[in-house]
PDB file of N, CA, C and O in Angstrom:
ATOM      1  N   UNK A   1      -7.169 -26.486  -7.016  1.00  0.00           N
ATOM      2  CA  UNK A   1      -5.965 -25.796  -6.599  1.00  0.00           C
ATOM      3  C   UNK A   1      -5.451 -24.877  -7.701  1.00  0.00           C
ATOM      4  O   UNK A   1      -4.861 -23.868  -7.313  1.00  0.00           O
ATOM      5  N   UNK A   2      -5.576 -25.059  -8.971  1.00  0.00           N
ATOM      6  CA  UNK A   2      -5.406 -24.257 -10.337  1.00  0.00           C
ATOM      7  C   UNK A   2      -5.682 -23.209 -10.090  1.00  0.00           C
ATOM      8  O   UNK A   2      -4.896 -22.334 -10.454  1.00  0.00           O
ATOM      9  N   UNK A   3      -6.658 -22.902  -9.515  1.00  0.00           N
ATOM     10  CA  UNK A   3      -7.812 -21.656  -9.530  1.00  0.00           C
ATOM     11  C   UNK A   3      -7.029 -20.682  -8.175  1.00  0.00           C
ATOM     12  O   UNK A   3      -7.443 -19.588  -7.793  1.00  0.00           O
ATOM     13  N   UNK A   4      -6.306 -21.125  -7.841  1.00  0.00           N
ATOM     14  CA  UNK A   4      -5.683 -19.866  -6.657  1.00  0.00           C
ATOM     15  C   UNK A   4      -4.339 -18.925  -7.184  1.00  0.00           C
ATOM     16  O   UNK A   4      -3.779 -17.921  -6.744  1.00  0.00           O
ATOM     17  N   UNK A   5      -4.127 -19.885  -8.458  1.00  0.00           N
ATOM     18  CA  UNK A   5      -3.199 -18.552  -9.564  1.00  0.00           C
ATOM     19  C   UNK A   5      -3.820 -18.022 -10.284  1.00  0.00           C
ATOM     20  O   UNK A   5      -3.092 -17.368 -11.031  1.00  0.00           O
ATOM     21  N   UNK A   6      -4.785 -17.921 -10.503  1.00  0.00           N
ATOM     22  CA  UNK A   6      -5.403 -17.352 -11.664  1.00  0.00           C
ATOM     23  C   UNK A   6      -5.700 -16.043 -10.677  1.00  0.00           C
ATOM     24  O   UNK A   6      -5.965 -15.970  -9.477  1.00  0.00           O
ATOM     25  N   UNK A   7      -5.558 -15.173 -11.589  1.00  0.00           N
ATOM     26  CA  UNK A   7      -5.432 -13.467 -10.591  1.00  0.00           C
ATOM     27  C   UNK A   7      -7.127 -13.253 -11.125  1.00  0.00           C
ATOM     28  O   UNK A   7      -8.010 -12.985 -10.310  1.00  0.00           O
ATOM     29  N   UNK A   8      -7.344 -13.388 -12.311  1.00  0.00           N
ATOM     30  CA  UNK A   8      -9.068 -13.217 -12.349  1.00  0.00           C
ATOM     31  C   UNK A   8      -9.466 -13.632 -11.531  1.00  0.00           C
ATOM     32  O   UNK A   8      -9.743 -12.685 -10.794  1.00  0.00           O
ATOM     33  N   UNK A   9      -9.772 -14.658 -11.000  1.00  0.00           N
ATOM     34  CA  UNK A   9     -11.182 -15.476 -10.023  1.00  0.00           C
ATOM     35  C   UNK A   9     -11.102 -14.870  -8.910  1.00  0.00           C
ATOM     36  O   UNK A   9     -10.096 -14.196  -8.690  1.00  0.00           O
ATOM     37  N   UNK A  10     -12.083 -14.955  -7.993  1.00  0.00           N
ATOM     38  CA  UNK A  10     -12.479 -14.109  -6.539  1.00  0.00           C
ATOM     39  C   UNK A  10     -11.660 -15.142  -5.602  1.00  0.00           C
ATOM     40  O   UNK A  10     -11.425 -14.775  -4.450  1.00  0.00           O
ATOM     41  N   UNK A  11     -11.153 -16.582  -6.083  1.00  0.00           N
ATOM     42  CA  UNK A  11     -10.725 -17.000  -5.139  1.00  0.00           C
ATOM     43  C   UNK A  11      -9.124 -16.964  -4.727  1.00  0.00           C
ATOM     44  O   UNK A  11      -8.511 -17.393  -3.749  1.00  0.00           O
ATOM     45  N   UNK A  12      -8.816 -16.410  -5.660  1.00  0.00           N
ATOM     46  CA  UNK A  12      -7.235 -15.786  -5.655  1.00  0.00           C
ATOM     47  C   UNK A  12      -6.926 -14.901  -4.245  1.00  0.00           C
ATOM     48  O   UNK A  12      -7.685 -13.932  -4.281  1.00  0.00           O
ATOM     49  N   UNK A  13      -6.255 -14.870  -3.246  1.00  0.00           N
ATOM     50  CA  UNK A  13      -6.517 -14.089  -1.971  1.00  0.00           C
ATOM     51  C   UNK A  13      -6.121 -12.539  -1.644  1.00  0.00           C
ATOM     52  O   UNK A  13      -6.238 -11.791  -0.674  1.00  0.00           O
ATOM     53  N   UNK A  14      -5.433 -12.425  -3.361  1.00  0.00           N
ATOM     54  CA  UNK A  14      -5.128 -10.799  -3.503  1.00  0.00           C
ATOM     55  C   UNK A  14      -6.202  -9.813  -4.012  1.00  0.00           C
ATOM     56  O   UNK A  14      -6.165  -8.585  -3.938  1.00  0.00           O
ATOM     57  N   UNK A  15      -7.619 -10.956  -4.789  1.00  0.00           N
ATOM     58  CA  UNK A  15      -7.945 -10.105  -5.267  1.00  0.00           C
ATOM     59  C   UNK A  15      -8.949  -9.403  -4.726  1.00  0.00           C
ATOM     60  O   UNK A  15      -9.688  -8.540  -5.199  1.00  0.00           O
ATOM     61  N   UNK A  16      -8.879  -9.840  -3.786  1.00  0.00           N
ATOM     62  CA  UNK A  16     -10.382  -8.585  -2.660  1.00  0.00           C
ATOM     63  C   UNK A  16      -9.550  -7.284  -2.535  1.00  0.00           C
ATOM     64  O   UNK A  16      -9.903  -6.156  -2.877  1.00  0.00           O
ATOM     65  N   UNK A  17      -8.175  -7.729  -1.880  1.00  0.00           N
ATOM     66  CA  UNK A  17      -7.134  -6.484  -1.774  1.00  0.00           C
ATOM     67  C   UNK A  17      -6.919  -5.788  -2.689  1.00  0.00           C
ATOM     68  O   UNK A  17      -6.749  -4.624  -2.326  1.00  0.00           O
ATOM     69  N   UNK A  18      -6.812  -5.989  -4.107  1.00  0.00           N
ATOM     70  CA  UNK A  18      -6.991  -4.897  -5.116  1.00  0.00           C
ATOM     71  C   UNK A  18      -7.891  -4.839  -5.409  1.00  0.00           C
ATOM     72  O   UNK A  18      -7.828  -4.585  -6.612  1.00  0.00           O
ATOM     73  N   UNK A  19      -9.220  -4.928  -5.013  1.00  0.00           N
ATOM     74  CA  UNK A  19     -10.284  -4.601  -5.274  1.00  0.00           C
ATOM     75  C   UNK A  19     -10.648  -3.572  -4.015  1.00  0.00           C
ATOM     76  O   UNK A  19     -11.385  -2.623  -4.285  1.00  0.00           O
ATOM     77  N   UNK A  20     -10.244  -3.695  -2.880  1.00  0.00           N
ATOM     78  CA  UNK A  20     -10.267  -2.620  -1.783  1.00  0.00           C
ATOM     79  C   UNK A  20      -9.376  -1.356  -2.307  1.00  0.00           C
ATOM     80  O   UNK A  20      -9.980  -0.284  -2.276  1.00  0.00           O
ATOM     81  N   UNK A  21      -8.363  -1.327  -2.666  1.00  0.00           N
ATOM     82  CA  UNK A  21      -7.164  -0.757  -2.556  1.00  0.00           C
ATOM     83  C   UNK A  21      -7.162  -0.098  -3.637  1.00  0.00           C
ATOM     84  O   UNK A  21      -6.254   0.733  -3.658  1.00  0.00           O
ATOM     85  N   UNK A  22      -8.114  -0.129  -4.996  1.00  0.00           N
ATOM     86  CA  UNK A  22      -8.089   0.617  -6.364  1.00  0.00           C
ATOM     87  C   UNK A  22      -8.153   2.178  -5.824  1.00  0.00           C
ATOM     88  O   UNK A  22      -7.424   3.165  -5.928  1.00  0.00           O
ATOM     89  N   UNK A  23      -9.346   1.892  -5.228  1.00  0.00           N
ATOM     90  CA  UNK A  23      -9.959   3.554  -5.256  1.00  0.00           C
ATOM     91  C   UNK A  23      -8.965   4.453  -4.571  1.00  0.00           C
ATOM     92  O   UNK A  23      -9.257   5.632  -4.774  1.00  0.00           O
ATOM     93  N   UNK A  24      -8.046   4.320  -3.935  1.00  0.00           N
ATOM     94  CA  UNK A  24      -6.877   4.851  -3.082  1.00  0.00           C
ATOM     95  C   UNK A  24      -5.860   5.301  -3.809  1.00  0.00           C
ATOM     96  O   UNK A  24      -4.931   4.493  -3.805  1.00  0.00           O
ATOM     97  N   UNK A  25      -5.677   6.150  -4.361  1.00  0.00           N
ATOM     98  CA  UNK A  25      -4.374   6.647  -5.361  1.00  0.00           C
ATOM     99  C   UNK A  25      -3.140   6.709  -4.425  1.00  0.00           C
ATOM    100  O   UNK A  25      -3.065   7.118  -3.266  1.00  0.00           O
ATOM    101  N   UNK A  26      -2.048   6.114  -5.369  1.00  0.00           N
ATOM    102  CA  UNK A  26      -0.577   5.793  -4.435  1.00  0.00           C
ATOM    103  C   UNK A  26       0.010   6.863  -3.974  1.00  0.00           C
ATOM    104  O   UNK A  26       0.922   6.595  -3.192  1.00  0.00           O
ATOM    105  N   UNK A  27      -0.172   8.012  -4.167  1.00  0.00           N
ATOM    106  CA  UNK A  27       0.312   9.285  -3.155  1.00  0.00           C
ATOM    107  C   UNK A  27      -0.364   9.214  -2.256  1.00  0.00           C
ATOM    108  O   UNK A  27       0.209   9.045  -1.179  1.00  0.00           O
ATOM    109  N   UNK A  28      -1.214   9.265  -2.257  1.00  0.00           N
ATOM    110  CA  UNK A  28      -2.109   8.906  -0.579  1.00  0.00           C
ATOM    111  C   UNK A  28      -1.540   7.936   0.310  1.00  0.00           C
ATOM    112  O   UNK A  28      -1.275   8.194   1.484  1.00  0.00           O
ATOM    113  N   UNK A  29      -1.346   6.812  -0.240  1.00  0.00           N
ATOM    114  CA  UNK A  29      -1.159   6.141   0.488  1.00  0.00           C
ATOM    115  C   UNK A  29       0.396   5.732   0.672  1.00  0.00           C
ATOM    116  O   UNK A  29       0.714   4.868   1.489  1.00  0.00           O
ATOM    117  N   UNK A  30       1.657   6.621  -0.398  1.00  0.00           N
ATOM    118  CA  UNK A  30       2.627   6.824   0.484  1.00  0.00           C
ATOM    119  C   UNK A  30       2.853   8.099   1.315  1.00  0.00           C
ATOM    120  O   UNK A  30       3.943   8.443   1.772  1.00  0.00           O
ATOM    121  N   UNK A  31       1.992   8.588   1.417  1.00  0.00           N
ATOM    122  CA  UNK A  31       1.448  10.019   2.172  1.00  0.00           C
ATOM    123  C   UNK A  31       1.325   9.193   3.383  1.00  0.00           C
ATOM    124  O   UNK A  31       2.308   9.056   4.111  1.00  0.00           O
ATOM    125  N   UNK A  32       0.378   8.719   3.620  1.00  0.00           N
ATOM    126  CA  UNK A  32      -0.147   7.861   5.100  1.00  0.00           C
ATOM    127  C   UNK A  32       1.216   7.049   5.596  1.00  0.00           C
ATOM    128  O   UNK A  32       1.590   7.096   6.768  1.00  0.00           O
ATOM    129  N   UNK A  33       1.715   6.513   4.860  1.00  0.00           N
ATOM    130  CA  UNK A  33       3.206   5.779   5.371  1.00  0.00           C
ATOM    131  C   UNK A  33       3.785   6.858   5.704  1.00  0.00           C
ATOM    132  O   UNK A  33       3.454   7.006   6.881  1.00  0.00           O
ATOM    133  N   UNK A  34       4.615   7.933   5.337  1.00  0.00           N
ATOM    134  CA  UNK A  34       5.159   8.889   6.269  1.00  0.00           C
ATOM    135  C   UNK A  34       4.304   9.680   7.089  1.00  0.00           C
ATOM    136  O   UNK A  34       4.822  10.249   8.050  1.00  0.00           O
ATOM    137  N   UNK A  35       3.083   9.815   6.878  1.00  0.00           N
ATOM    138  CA  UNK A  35       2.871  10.484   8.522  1.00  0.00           C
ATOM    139  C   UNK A  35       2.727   9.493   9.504  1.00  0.00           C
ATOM    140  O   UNK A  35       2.857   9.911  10.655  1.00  0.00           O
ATOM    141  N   UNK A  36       2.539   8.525   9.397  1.00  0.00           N
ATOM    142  CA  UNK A  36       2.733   7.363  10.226  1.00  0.00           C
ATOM    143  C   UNK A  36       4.030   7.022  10.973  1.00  0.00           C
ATOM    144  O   UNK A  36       4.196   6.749  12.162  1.00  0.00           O
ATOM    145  N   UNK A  37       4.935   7.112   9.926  1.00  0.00           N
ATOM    146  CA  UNK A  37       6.663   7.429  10.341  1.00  0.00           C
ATOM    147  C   UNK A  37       6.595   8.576  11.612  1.00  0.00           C
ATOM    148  O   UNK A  37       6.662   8.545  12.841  1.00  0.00           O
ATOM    149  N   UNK A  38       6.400   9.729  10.415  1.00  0.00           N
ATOM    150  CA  UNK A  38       6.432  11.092  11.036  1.00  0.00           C
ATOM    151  C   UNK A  38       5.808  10.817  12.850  1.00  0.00           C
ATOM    152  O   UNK A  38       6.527  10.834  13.849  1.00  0.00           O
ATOM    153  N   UNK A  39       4.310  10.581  12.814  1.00  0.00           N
ATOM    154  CA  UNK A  39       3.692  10.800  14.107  1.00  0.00           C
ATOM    155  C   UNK A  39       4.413   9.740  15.058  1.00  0.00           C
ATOM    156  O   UNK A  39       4.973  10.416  15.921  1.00  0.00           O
ATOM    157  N   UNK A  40       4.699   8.137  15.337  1.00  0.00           N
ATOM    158  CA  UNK A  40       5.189   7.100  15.662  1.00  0.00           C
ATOM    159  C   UNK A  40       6.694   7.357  16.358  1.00  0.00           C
ATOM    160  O   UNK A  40       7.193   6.726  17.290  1.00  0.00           O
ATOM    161  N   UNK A  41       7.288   8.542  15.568  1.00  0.00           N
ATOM    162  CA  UNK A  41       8.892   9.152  15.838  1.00  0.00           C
ATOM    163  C   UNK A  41       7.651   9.800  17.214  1.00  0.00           C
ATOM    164  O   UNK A  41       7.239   9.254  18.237  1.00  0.00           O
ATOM    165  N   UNK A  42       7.364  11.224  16.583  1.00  0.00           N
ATOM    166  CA  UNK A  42       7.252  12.249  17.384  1.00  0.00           C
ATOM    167  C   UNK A  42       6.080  12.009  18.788  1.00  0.00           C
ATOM    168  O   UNK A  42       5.679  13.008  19.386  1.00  0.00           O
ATOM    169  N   UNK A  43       5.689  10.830  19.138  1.00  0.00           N
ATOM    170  CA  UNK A  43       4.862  10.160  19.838  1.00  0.00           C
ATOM    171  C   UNK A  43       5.867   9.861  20.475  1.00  0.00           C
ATOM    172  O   UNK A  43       6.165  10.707  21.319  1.00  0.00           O
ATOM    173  N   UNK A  44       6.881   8.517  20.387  1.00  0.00           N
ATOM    174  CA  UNK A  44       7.870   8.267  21.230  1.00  0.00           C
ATOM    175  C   UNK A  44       8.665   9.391  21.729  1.00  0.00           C
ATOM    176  O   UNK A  44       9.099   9.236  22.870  1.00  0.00           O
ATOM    177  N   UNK A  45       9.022  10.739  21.001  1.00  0.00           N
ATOM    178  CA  UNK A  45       9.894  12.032  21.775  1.00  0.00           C
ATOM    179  C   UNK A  45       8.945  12.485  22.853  1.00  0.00           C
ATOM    180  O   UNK A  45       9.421  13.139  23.781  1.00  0.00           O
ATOM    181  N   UNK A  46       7.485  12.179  22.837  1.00  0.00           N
ATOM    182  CA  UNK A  46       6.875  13.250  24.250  1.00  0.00           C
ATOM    183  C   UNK A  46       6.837  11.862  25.131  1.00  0.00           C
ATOM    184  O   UNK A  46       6.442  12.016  26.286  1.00  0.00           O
ATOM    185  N   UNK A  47       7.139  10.738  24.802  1.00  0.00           N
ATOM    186  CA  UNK A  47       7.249   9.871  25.717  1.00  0.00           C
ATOM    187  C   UNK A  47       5.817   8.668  25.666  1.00  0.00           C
ATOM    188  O   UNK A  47       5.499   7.981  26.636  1.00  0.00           O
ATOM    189  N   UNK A  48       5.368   8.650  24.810  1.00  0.00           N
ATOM    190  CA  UNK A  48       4.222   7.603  24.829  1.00  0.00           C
ATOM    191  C   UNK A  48       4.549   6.879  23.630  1.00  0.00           C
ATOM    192  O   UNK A  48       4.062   7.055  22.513  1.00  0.00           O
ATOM    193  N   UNK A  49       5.683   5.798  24.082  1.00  0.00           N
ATOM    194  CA  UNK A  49       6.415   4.595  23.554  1.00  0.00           C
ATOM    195  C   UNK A  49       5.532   3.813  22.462  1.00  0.00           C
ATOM    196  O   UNK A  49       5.476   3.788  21.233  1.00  0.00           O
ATOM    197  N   UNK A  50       4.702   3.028  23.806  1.00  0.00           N
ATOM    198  CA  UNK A  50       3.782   2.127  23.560  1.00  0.00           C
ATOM    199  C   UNK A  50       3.136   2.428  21.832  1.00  0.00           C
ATOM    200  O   UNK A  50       3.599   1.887  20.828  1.00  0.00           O
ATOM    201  N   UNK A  51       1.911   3.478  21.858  1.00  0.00           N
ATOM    202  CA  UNK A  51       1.457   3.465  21.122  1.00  0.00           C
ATOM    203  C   UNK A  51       1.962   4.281  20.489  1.00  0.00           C
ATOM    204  O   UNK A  51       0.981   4.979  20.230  1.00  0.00           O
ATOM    205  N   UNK A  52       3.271   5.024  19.742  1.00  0.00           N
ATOM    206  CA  UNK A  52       4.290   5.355  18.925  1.00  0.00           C
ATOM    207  C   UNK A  52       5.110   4.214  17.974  1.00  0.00           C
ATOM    208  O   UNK A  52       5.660   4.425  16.893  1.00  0.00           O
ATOM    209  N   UNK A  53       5.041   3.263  18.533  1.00  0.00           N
ATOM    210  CA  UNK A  53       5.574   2.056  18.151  1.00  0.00           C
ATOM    211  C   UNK A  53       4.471   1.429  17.550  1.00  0.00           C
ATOM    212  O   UNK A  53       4.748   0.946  16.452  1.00  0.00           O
ATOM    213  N   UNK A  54       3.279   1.277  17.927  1.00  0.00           N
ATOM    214  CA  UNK A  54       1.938   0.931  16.493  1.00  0.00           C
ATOM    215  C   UNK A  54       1.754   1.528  15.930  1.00  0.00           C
ATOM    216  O   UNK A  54       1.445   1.008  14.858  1.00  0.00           O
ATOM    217  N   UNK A  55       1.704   3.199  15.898  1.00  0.00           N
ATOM    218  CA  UNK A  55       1.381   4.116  14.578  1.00  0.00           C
ATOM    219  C   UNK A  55       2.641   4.192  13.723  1.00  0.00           C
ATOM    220  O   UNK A  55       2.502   4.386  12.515  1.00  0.00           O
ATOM    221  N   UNK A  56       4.348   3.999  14.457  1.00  0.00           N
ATOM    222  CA  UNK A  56       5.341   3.526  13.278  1.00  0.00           C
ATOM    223  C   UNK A  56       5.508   1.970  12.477  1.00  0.00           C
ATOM    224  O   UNK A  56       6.121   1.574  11.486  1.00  0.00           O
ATOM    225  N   UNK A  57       4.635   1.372  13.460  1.00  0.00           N
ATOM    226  CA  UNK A  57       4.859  -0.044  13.060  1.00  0.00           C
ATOM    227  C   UNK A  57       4.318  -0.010  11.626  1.00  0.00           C
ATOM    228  O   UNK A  57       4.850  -0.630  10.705  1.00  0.00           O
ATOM    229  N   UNK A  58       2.691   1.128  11.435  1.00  0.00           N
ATOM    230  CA  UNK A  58       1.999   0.743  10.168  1.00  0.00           C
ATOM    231  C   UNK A  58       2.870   1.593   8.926  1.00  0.00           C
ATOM    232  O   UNK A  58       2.522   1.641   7.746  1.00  0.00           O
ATOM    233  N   UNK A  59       3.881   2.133   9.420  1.00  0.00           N
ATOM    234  CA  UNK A  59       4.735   3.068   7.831  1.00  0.00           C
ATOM    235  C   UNK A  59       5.261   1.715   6.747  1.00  0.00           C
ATOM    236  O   UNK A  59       5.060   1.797   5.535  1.00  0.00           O
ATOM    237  N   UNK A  60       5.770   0.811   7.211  1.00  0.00           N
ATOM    238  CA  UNK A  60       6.402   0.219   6.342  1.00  0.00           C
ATOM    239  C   UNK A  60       5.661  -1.052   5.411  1.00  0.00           C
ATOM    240  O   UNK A  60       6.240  -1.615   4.482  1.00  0.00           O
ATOM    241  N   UNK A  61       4.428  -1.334   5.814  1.00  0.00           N
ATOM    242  CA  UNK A  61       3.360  -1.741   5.139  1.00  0.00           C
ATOM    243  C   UNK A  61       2.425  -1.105   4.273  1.00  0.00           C
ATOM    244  O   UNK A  61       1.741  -1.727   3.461  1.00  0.00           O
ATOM    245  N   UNK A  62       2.379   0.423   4.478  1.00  0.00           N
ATOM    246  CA  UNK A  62       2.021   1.568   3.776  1.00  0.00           C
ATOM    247  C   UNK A  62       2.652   2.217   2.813  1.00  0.00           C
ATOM    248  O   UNK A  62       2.145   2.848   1.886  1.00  0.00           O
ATOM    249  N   UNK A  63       4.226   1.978   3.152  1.00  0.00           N
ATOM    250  CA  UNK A  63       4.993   2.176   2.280  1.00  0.00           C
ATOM    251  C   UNK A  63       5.244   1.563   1.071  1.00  0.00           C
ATOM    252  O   UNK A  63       5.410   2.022  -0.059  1.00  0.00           O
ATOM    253  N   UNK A  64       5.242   0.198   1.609  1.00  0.00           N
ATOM    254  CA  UNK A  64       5.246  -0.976   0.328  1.00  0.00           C
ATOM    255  C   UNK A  64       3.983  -0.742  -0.466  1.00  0.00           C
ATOM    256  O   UNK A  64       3.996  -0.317  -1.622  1.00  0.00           O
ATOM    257  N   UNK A  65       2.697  -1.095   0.333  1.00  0.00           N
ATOM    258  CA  UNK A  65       1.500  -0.946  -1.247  1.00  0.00           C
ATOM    259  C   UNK A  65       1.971   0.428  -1.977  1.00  0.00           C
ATOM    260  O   UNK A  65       2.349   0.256  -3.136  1.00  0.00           O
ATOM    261  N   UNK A  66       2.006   1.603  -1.549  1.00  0.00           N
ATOM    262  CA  UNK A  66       2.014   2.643  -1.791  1.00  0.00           C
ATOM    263  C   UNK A  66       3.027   2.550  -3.121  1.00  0.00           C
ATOM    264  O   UNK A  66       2.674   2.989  -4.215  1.00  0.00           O
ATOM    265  N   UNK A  67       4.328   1.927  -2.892  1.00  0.00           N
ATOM    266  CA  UNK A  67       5.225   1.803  -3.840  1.00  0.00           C
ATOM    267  C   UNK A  67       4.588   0.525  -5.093  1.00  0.00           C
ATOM    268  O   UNK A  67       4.623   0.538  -6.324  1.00  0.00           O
ATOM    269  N   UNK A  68       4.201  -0.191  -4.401  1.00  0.00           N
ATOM    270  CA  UNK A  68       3.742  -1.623  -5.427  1.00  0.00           C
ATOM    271  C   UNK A  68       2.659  -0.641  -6.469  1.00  0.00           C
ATOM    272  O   UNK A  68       2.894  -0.677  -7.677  1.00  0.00           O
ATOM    273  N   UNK A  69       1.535   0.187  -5.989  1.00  0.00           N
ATOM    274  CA  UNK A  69       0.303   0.593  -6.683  1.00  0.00           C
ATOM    275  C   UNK A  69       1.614   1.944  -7.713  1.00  0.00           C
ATOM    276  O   UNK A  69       1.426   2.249  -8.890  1.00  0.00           O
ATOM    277  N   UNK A  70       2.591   2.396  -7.003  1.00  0.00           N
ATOM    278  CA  UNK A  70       3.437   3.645  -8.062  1.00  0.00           C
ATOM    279  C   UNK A  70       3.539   2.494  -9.542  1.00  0.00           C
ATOM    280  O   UNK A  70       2.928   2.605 -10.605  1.00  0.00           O
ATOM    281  N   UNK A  71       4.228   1.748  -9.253  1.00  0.00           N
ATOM    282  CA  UNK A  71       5.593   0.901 -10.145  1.00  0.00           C
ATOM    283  C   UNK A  71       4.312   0.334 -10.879  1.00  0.00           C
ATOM    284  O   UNK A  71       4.457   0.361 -12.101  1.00  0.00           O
ATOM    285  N   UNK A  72       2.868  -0.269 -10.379  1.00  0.00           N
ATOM    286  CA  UNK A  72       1.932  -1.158 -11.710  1.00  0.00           C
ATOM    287  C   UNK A  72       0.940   0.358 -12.154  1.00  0.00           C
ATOM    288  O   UNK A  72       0.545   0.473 -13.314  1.00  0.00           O
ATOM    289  N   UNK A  73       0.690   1.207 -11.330  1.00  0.00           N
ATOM    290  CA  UNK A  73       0.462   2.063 -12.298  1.00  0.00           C
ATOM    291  C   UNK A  73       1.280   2.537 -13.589  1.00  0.00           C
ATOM    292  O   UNK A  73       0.984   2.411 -14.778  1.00  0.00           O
ATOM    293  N   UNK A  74       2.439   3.139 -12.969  1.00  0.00           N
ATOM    294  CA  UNK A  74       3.756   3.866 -14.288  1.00  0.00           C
ATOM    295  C   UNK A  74       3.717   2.203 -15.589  1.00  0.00           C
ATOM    296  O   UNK A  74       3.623   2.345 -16.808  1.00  0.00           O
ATOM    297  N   UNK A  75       3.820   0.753 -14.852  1.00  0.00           N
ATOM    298  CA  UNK A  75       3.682   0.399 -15.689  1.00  0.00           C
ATOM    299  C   UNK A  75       2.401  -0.319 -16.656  1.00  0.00           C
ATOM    300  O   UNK A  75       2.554  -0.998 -17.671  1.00  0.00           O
ATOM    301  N   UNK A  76       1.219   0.035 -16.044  1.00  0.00           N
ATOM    302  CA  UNK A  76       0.099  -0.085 -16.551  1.00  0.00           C
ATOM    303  C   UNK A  76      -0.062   1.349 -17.969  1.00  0.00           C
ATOM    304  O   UNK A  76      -0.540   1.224 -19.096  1.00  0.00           O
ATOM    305  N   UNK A  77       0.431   2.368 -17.435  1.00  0.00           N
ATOM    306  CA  UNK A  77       0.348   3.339 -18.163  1.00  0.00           C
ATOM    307  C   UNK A  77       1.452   3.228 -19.296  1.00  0.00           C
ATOM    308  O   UNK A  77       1.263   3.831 -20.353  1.00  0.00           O
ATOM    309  N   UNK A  78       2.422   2.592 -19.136  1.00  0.00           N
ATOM    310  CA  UNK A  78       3.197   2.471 -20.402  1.00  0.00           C
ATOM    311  C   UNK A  78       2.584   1.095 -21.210  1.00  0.00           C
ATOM    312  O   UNK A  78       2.761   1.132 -22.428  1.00  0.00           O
ATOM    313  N   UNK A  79       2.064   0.197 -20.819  1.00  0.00           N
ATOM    314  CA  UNK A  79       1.435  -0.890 -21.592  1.00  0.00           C
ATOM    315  C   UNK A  79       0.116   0.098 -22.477  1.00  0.00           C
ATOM    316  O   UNK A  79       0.231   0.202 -23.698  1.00  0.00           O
ATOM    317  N   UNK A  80      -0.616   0.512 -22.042  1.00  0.00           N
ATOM    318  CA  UNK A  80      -1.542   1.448 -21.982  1.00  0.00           C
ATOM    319  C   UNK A  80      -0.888   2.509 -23.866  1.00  0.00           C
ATOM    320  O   UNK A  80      -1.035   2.587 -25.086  1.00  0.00           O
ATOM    321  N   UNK A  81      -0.329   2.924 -22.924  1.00  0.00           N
ATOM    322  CA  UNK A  81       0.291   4.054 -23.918  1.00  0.00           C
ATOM    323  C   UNK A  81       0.759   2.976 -25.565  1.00  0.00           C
ATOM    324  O   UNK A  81       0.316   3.427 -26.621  1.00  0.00           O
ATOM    325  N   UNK A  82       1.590   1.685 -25.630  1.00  0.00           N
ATOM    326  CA  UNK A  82       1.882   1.123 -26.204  1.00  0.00           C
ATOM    327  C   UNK A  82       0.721   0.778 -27.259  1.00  0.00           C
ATOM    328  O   UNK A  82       0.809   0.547 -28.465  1.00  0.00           O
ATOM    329  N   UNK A  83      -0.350   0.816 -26.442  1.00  0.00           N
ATOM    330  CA  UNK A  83      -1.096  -0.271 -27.800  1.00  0.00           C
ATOM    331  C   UNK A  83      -2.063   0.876 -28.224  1.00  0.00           C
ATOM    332  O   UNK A  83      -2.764   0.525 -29.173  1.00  0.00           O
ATOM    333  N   UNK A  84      -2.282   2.044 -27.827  1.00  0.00           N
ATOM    334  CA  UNK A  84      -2.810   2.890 -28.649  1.00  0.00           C
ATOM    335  C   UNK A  84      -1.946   2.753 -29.715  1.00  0.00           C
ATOM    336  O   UNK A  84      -2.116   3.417 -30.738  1.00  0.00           O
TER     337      UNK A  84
END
C-alpha cells in the first residue's frame, strides 16, 4: 500500500496521466477548454442541446489540467532557474 504514494512507481494512478499528458503544452490544452466552451454554447443557440451539453461538459476538465500543467510548469521553471 506504501507504493501508491510514491509518485515515481508506475503503480501510482497519476502517473500514466502525466506520462500521457507531457507532450501536450498547457496552451493547447487551455485552448481546447475554451473552444469546447465556445462550440457547446454555440451548438445549444442553433438548437442541438443534447450534444452541446457533451462538447461543454469537456471545458471544465480541460480547463483544470490545462491550469494544473501552467502553475507546475511556472513552478518547475522557477525551481529550475534556482539551482543553476
Amino acid at each position: 500500500m506504501a507504493s501508491l504514494f510514491n509518485p515515481v512507481t508506475p503503480e501510482n494512478p497519476g502517473y500514466y496521466v502525466e506520462k500521457k499528458i507531457t507532450p501536450i503544452a498547457a496552451n493547447k490544452i487551455l485552448c481546447a477548454g475554451g473552444g469546447s466552451f465556445l462550440l457547446g454554447k454555440a451548438l445549444k443557440l442553433v438548437g442541438q442541446k443534447k450534444i452541446g451539453s457533451f462538447i461543454g461538459s469537456w471545458a471544465l476538465p480541460l480547463l483544470v489540467v490545462g491550469g494544473y500543467r501552467k502553475i507546475t510548469d511556472s513552478l518547475d521553471a522557477e525551481s529550475n532557474k534556482g539551482a543553476m
